[in-house]
N, C-alpha and C positions, 0 to 999 in steps of 0.2 A: 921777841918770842911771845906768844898768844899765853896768859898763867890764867887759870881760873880763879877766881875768886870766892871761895868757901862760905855762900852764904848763907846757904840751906841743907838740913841733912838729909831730906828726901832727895831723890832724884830728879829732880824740875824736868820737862818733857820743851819746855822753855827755854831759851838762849836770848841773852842779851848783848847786843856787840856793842859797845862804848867807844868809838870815836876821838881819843884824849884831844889829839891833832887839831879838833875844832875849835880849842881854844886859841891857837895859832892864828885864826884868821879873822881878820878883824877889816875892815873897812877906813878909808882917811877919816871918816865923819864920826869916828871912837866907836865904843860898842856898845852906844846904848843910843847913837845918834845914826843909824840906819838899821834899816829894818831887818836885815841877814847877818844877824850880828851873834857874836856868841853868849848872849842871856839866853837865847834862845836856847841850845844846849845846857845850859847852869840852869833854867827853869825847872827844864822835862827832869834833870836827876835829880835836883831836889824836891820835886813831888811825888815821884818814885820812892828816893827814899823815907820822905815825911810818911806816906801812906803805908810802908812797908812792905809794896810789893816787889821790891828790888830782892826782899830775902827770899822769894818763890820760884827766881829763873838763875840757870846759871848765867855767870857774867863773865864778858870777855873784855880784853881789850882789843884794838884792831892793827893789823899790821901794815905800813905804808903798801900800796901797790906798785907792781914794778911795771918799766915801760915796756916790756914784753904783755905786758897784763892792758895797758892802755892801748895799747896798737891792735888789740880786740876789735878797738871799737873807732878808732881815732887814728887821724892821719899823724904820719909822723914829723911831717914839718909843723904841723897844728899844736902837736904836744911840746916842741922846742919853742914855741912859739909863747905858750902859756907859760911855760918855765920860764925864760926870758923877760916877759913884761913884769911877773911876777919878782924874782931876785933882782931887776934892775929899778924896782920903785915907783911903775906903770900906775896913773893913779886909777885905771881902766882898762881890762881887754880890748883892744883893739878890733875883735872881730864881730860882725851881728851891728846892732842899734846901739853897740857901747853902753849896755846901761849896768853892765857888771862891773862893780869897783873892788879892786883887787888891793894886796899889801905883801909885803914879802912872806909874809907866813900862809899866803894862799896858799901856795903851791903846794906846804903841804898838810895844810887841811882837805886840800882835795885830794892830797894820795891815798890819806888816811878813809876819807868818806868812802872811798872805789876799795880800799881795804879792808872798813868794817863789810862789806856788801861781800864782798869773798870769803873773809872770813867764815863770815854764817852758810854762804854756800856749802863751803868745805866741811864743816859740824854737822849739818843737815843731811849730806849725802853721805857721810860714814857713820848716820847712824845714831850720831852721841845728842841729838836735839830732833824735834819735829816741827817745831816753827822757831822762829826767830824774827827781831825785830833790832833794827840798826840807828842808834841815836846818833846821827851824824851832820854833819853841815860842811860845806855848802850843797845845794840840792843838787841833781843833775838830768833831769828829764828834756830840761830846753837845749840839752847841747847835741848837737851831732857829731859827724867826724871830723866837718874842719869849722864848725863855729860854736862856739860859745856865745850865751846871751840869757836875760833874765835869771841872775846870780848864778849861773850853772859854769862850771869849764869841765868836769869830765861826767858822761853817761853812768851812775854806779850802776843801776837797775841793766841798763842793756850790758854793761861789762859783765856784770854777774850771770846774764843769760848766757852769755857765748863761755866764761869760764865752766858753767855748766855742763856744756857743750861741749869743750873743748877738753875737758881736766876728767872730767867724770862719766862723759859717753850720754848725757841725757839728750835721747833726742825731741822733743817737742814740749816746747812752756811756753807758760801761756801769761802776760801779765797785764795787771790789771791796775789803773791809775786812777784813783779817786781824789788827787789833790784838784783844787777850784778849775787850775787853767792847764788848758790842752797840754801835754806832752812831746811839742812837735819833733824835738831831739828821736825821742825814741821811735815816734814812729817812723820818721828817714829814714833811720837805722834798719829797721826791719820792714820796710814795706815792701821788697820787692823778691822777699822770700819766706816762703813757706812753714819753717821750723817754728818761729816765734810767733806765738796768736796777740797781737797787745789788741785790749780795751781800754779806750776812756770815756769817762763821765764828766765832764766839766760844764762851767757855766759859759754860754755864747748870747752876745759877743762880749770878748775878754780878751788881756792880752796872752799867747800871742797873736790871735785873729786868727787861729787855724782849726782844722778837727771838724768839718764839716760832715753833717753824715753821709753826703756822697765819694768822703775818699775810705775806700776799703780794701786796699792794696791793689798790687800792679804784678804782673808777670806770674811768677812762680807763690807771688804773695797772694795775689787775688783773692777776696775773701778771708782775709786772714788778719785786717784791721778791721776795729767794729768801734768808731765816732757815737757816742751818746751826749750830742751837746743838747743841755739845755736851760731855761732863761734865768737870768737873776732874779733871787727870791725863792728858787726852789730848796724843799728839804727833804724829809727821811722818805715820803711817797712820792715823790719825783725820782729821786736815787736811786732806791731800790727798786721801787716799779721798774725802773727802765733795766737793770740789771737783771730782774727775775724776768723780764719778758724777752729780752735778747742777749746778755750773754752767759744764764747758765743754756738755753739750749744752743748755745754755738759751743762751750764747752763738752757739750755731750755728743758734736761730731768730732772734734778737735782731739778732744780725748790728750791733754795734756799731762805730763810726769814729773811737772814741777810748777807751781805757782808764785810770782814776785810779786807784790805791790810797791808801786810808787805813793807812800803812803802820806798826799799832802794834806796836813790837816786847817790848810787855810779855806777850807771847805766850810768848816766851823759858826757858823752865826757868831757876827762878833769881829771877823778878823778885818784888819782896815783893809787889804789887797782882794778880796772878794766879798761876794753881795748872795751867797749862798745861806738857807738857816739850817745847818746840819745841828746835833745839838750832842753833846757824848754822848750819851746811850747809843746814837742813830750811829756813832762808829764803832760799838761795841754791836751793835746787831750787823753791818757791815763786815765785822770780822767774825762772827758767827757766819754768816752766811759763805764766804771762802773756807772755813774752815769746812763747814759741810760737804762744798766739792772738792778739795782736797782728798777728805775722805775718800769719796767716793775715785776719782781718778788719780790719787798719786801718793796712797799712803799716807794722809796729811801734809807731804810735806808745803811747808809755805816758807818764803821770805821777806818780809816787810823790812823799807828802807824808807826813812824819815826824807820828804820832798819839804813843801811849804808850808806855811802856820806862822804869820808874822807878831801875832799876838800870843806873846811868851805863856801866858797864865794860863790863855785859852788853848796854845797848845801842848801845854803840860797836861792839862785835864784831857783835853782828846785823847792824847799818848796812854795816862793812864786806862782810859775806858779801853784801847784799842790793844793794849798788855792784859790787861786785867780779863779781858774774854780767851786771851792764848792761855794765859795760868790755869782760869777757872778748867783748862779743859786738860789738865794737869793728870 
């Protein structure tokens, strides 16, 4: 059961969903000897709370996701499949390039990661929050329905869309991925239909080698992906520039009533997995800037779900810059 944690006596307009599960999962090469490791979560809440802005949002914990809730998004031999490699000691996912390495507590750190992501759905759509942010791990933008790859096994960001969808009647969201590398998981997911708008901004070429700006949906999707790759080295006026030129005005046809971000902060100047100089502030102006069209098309709501940042300290500092713009707007 979800218990708030009493840490503020104002009202926080803020939610913070905590992830405990991430500590669960840990890698054969220990956890401080691969890079998706859980310091990674130990970093972000201890600069939280050193800086004290954990006492300004409320706090959640998150609850496993059920496999009714997975099958959203994911096939169901794919999900037995992950369970399976996972409790029998698999030093690897077996599906994709194999480069995700698993341990028995994956499994459910990733129920957990896909449950803080609903969780804040659910606070957000009845009301009791207006953004939220999800400190969670393992990431999951690289996965689709039946492959996992690039530390990812379940979609939290697209599960969260269709639970939207599905639980609360939302019809059209629109999400937006600013971690380093393509999202190719989620755009699968939603390319060849219409409800869901996803953006990404990544660095190309990077892995996974996708997100070209000539793919922009298919069928009923057509126009409804929008690829912003561009080159290593780039920072806050490549990023943004390319955001304020193409997709706040595809948001203003799109006319979305919910916003998610896959919020990877290995975008970061600094991080050893990408070659981007994003710098904090530039993710604090980043989330000023969604907050604006929030505003403007969906009542504020937003949900941000922690993607990549392999460099702990740097993406504790990110995390706080990219918290600390949803508080200020408190």
């Amino acid at each position: 059961m979800n218990a708030t944690i009493p840490l503020t006596e104002e009202k926080s307009k803020t939610l913070l969903v905590c992830s405990e599960a991430s500590l669960r999962y840990e890698s054969r090469s220990g956890s401080l000897g691969h890079l998706e490791s859980s310091e990674r979560y130990r970093a972000v809440l201890r600069r939280l709370e050193e800086s004290g802005l954990i006492r300004h949002v409320q706090r959640l914990t998150e609850r496993p996701a059920t496999g009714e809730e997975l099958r959203f998004c994911h096939d169901e031999a794919y999900i037995g499949q992950v369970e399976r490699e996972c409790r029998t000691g698999a030093p690897v996912l077996s599906t994709g390039p194999r480069d995700t390495e698993i341990s028995p507590g994956s499994w459910f750190g990733a129920l957990g990661a896909v449950g803080a992501a609903l969780t804040a759905v659910d606070r957000i759509m009845a009301g009791k929050a207006v953004r939220a942010f999800c400190v969670s791990r393992p990431p999951g933008h690289h996965a689709n329905a039946r492959v996992g790859m690039g530390g990812c096994l379940f979609n939290s960001v697209a599960i969260a869309a269709r639970h939207a969808q599905r639980r609360h009647g939302v019809k059209k969201i629109a999400i937006l991925d600013w971690d380093v590398h393509h999202g190719n998981g989620t755009q699968d997911l939603f390319y060849e239909e219409g409800s869901v708008f996803f953006c990404d901004v990544h660095e190309s070429p990077l892995y996974p080698k996708t997100g070209e700006a000539s793919e922009t949906g298919a069928g009923a999707g057509v126009d409804t992906t929008l690829n912003l790759p561009l080159p290593a080295g780039s920072g806050r006026d490549e990023v943004l520039g390319a955001l304020e030129k193409h997709f706040i005005p595809a948001m203003e046809k799109f006319q979305p009533e919910l916003f998610l971000i896959s919020a990877g902060f290995d975008s970061r100047k600094g991080d050893p997995l990408g070659h981007f100089n994003l710098l904090d502030e530039d993710f604090a102006e980043l989330t000023r800037l969604m907050m604006k069209l929030a505003a403007v098309h969906c009542q504020g709501r937003i949900v941000s779900v922690m993607e990549g940042g392999y460099n702990p300290p740097g993406l504790a500092a990110a995390v706080e810059a990219h918290l600390g713009a949803y508080v200020d707007a408190n």
